[in-house]
C-alpha positions as a Markdown table, in Angstrom:
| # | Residue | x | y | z |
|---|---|---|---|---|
| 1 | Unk | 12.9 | -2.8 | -0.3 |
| 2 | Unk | 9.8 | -2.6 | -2.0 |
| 3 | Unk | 6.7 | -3.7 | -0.2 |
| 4 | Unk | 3.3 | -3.8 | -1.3 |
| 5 | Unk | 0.6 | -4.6 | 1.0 |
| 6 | Unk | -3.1 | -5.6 | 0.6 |
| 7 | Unk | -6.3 | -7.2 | 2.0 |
| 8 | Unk | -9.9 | -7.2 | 2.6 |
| 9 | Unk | -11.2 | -3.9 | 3.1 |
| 10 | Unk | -11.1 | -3.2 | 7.0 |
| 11 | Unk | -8.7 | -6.2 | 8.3 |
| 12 | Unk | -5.8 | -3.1 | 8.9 |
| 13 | Unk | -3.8 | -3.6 | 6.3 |
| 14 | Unk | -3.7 | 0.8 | 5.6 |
| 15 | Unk | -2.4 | 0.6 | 9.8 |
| 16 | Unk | 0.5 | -1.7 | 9.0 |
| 17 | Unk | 1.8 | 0.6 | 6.0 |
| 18 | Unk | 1.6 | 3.7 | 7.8 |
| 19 | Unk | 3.0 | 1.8 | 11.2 |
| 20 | Unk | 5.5 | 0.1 | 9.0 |
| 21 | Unk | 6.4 | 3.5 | 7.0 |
| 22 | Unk | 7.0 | 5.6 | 10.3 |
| 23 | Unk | 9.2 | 2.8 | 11.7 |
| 24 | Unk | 11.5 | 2.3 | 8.6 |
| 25 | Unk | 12.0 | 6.0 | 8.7 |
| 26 | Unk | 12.9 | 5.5 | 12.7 |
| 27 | Unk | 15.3 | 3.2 | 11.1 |
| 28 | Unk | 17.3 | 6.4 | 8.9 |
| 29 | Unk | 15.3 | 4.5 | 6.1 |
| 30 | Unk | 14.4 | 6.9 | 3.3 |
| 31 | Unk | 11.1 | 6.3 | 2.6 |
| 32 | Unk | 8.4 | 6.5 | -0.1 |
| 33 | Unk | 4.6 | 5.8 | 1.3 |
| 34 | Unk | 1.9 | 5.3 | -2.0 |
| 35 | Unk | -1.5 | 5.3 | -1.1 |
| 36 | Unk | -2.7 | 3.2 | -4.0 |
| 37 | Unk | -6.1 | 2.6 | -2.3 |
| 38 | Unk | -9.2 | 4.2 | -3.4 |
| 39 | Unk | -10.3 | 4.5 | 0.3 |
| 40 | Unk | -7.6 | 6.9 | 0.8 |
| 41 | Unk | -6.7 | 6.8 | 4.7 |
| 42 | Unk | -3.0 | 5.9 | 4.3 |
| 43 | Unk | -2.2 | 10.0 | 5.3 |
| 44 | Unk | -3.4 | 9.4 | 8.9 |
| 45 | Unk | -2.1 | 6.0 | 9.6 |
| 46 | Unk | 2.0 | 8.0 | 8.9 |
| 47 | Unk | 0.2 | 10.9 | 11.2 |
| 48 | Unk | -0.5 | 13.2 | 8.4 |
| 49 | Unk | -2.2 | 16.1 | 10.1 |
| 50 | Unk | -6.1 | 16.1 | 9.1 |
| 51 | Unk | -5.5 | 20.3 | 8.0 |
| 52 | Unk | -2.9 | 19.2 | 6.0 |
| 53 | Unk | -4.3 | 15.8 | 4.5 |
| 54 | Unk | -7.5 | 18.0 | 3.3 |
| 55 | Unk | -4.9 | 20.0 | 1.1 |
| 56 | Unk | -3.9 | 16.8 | -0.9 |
| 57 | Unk | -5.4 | 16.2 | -4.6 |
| 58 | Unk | -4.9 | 12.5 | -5.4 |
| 59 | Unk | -2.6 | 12.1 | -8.7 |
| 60 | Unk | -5.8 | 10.7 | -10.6 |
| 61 | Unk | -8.1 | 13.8 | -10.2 |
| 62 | Unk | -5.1 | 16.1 | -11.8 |
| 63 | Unk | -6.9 | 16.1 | -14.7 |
| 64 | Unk | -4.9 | 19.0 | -16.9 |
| 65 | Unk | -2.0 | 17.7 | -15.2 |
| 66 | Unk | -2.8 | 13.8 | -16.8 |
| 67 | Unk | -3.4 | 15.3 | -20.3 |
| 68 | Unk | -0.6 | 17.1 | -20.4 |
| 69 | Unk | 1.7 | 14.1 | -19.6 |
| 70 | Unk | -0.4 | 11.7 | -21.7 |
| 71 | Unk | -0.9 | 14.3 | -24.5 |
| 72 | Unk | -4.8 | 13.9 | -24.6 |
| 73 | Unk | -7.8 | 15.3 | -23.6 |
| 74 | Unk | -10.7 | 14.3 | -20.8 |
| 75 | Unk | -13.4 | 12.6 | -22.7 |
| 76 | Unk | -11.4 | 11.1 | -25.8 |
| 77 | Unk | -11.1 | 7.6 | -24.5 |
| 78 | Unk | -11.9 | 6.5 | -28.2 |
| 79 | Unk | -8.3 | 8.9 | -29.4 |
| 80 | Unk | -4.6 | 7.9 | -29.3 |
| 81 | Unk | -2.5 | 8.6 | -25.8 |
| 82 | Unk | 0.6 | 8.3 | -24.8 |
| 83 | Unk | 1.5 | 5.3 | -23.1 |
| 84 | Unk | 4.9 | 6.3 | -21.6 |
| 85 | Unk | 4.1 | 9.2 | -19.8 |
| 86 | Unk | 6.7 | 11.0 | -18.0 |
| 87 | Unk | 6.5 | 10.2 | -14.6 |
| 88 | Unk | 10.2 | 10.5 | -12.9 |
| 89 | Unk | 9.6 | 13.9 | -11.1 |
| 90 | Unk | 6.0 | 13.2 | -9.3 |
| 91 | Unk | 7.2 | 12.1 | -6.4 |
| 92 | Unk | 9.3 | 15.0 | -5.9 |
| 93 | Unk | 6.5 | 17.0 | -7.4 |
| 94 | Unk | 3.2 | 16.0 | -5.6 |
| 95 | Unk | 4.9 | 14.3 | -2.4 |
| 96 | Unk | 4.2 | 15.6 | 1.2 |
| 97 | Unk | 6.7 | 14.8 | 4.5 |
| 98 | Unk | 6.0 | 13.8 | 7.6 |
| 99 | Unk | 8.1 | 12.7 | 10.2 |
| 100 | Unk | 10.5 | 11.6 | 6.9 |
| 101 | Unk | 8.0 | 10.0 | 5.3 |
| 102 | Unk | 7.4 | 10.8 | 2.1 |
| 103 | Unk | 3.8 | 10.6 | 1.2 |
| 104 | Unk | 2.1 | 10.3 | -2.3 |
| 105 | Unk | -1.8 | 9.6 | -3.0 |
| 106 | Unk | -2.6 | 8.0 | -6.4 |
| 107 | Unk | -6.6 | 7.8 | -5.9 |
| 108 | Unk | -8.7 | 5.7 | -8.0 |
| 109 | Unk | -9.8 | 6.0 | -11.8 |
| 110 | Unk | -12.8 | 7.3 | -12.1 |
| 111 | Unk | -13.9 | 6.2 | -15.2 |
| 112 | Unk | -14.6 | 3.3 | -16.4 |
| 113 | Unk | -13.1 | 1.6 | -13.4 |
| 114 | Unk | -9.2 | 0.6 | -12.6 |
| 115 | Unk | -8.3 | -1.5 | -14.7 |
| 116 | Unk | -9.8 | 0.7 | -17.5 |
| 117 | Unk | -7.3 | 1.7 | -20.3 |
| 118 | Unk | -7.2 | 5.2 | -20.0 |
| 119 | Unk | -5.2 | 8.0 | -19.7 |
| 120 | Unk | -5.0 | 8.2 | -15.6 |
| 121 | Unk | -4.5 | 4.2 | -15.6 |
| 122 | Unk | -1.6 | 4.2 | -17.7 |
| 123 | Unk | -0.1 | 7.1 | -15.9 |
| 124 | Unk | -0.3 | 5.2 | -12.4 |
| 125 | Unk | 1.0 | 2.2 | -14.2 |
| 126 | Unk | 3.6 | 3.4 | -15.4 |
| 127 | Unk | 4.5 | 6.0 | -11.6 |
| 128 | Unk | 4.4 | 2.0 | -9.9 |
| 129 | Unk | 7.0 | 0.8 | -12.5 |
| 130 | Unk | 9.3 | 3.6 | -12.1 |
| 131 | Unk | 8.7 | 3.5 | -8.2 |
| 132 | Unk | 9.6 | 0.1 | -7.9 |
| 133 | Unk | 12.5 | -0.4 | -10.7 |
| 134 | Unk | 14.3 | 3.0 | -11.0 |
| 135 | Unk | 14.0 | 4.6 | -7.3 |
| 136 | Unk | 16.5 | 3.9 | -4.7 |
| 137 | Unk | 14.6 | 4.3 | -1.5 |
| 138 | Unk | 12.2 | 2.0 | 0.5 |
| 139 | Unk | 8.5 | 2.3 | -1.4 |
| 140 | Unk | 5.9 | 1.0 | 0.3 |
| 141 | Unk | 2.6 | 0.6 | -1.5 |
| 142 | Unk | -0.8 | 0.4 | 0.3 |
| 143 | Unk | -3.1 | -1.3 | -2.4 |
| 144 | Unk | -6.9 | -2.3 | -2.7 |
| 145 | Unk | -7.6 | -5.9 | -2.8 |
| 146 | Unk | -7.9 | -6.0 | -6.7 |
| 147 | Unk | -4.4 | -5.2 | -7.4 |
| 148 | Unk | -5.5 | -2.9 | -10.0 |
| 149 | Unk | -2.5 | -0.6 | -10.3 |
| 150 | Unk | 0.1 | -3.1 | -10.8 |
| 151 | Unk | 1.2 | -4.2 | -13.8 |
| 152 | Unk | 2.6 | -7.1 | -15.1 |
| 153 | Unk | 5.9 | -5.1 | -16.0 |
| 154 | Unk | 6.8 | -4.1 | -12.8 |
| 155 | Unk | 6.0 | -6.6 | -10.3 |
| 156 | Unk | 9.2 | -8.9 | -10.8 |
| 157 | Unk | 11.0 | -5.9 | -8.8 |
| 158 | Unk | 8.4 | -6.2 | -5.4 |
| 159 | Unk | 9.8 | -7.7 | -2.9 |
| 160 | Unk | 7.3 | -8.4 | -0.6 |
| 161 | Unk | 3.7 | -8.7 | -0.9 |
| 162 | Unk | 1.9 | -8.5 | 2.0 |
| 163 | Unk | -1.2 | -9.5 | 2.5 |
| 164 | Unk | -3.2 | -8.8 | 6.0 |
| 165 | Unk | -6.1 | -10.9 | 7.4 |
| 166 | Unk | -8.0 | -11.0 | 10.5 |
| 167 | Unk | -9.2 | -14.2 | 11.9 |
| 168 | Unk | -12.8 | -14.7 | 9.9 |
| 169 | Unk | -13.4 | -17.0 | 6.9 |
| 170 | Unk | -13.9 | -14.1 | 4.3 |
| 171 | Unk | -10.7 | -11.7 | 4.9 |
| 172 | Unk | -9.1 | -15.7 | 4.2 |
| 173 | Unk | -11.0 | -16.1 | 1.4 |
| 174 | Unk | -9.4 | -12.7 | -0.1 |
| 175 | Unk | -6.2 | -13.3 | 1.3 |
| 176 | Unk | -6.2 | -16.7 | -1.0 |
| 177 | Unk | -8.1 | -14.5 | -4.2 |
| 178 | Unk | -5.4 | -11.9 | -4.4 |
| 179 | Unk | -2.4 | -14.7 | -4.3 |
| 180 | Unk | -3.7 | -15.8 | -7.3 |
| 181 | Unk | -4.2 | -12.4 | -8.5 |
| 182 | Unk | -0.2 | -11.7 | -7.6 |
| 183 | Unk | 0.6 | -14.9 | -9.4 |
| 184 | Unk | -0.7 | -14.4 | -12.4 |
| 185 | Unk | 1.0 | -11.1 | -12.2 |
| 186 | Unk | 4.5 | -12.9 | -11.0 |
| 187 | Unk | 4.7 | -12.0 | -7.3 |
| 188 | Unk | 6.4 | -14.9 | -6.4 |
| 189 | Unk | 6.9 | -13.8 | -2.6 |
| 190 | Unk | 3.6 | -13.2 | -1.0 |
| 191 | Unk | 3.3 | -13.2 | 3.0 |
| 192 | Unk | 0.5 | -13.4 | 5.4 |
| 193 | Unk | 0.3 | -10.4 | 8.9 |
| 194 | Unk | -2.9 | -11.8 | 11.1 |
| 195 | Unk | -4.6 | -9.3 | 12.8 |
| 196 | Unk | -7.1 | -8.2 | 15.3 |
| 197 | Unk | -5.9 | -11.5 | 17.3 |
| 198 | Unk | -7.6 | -12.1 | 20.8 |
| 199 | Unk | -7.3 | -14.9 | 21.5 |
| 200 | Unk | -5.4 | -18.7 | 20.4 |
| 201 | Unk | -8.4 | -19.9 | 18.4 |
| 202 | Unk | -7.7 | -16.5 | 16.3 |
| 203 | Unk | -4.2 | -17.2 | 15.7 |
| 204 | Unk | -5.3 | -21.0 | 14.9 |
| 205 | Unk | -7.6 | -20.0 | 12.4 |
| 206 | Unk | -5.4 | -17.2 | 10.4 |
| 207 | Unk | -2.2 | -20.1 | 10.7 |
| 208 | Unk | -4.2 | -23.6 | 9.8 |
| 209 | Unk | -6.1 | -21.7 | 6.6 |
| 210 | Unk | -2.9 | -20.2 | 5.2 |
| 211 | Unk | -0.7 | -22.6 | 6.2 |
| 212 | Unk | 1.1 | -22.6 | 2.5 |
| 213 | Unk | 2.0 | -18.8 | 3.3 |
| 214 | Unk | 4.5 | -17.6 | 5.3 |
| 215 | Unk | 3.6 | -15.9 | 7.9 |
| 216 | Unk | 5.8 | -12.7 | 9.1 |
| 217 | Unk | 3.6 | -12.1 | 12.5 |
| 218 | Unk | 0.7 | -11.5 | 14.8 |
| 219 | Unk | -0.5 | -8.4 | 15.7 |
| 220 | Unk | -3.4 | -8.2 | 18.3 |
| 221 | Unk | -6.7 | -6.3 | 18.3 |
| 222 | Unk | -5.5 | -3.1 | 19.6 |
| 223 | Unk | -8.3 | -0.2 | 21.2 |
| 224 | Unk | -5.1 | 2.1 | 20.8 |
| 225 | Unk | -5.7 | 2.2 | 17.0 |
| 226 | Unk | -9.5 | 3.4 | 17.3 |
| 227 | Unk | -8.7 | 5.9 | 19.6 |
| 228 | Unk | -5.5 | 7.4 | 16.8 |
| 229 | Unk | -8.1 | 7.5 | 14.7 |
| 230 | Unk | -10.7 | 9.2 | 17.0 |
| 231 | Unk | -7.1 | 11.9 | 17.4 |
| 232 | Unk | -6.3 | 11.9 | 14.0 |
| 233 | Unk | -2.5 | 10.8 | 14.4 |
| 234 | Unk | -0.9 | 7.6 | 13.8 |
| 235 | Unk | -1.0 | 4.5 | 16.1 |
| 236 | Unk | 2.7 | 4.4 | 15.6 |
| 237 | Unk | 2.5 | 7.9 | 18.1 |
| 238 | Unk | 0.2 | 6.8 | 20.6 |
| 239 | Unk | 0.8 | 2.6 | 21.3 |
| 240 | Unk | 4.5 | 1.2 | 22.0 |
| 241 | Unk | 3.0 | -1.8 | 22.0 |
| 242 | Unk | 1.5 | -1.9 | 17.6 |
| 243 | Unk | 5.5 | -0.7 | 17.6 |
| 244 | Unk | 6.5 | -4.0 | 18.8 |
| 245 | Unk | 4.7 | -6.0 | 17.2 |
| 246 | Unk | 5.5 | -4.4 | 13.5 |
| 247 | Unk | 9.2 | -4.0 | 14.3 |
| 248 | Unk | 8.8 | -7.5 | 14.8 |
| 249 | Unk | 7.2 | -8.3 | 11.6 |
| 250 | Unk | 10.4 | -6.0 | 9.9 |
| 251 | Unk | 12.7 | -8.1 | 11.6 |
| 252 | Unk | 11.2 | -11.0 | 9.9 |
| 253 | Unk | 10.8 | -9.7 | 6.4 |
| 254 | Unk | 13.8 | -9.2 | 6.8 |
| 255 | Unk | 15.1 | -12.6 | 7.8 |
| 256 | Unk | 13.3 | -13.4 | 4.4 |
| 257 | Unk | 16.2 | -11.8 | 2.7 |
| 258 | Unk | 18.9 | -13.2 | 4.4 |
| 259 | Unk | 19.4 | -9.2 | 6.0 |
């Protein structure tokens, strides 16, 4: 499958990936984790040790390595690059593994903002595109709420677009603002995983204000997940109980599919 999953910043949606991730792998699932937020935390949610994470450049700051594949140079925004950039052997290339998860940071553009044309925007672009169409293993995609890094090319072969809410008016809001945003992309399936749920009036809120979504699961506020982070390892090592409730939310994705 290919699974992108989004949000308001903070609702847990970088928790699910890296939960979701380590449990497909569980699964004998080869899998491919993209952190394609600019908030880059998606390394410690798989358990990514914090030594190792700090030895990671994000694809975006490899500046020589972006010219070279886009044939152009840093500063000539106003010259002619290539806009097929090869992009097949980055995985391979700029992955790390843990726990057999493969893991691959794309950071954010920094100029002129992500939807700039530029040469480090066309070369995500065009890493999603392959990721999505061309490889064969399970990619899952950890994305910023502005969906920046997709392109309209590609997004016919997701799957499933997640997006994650806790139970609060303005992660809704979002939630409803980047449907849109995947529609006029053409995302068709688009799902809803609450969050931070403590009590019934939660899950009423998250199920009566996206009622036209489906909704793959619940997964409760969880003082397991702070203290991973306090650690530095993933929830999916400390907490059988955020195991649960995602291989829950798997099982129904799945049922999605007819799987």
């Amino acid at each position: 499958m290919k699974i992108a999953i989004s949000g308001k910043g903070g609702v847990g949606k970088t928790t699910l990936a890296g939960v979701l991730a380590r449990t497909l792998s569980d699964q004998n699932e080869t899998v491919l984790a993209i952190d394609a937020d600019p908030d880059a935390n998606l390394a410690s949610a798989v358990g990514v040790p914090p030594q190792k994470v700090g030895d990671i450049t994000p694809l975006a700051e490899m500046t020589n390595f972006i010219e070279e594949r886009t044939e152009t140079k840093k500063g000539g925004y106003g010259s002619i690059f290539k806009l097929n950039p090869k992009v097949d052997d980055i995985p391979e290339k700029f992955s790390i593994e843990h726990e057999g998860v493969k893991l691959l940071i794309l950071g954010s553009v920094p100029q002129g903002g992500g939807g700039c044309f530029c040469p480090e925007n066309v070369l995500l672009k065009n890493l999603l595109s392959h990721l999505f169409i061309q490889r064969n293993e399970t990619v899952i995609v950890d994305m910023e709420a502005g969906l920046e890094h997709l392109g309209r090319g590609s997004t016919g072969y997701v799957d499933a677009f997640i997006v994650v809410v806790e139970p609060g008016m303005r992660s809704i809001q979002t939630a409803q603002q980047i449907k849109k945003l995947a529609s006029d992309l053409g995302i068709k399936r688009v799902f809803i995983v609450g969050n931070k749920i403590q009590t019934e009036e939660d899950q009423k809120v998250i199920v009566e204000n996206l009622s036209d979504f489906p909704i793959l699961g619940l997964m409760n506020y969880n003082a397991k997940i702070l203290e991973a982070d306090r650690k530095g390892v993933s929830p999916y090592d400390i907490d059988g109980q955020i195991k649960e409730e995602v291989h829950a939310i798997l099982d129904n994705l799945r049922k999605q599919f007819g799987e």
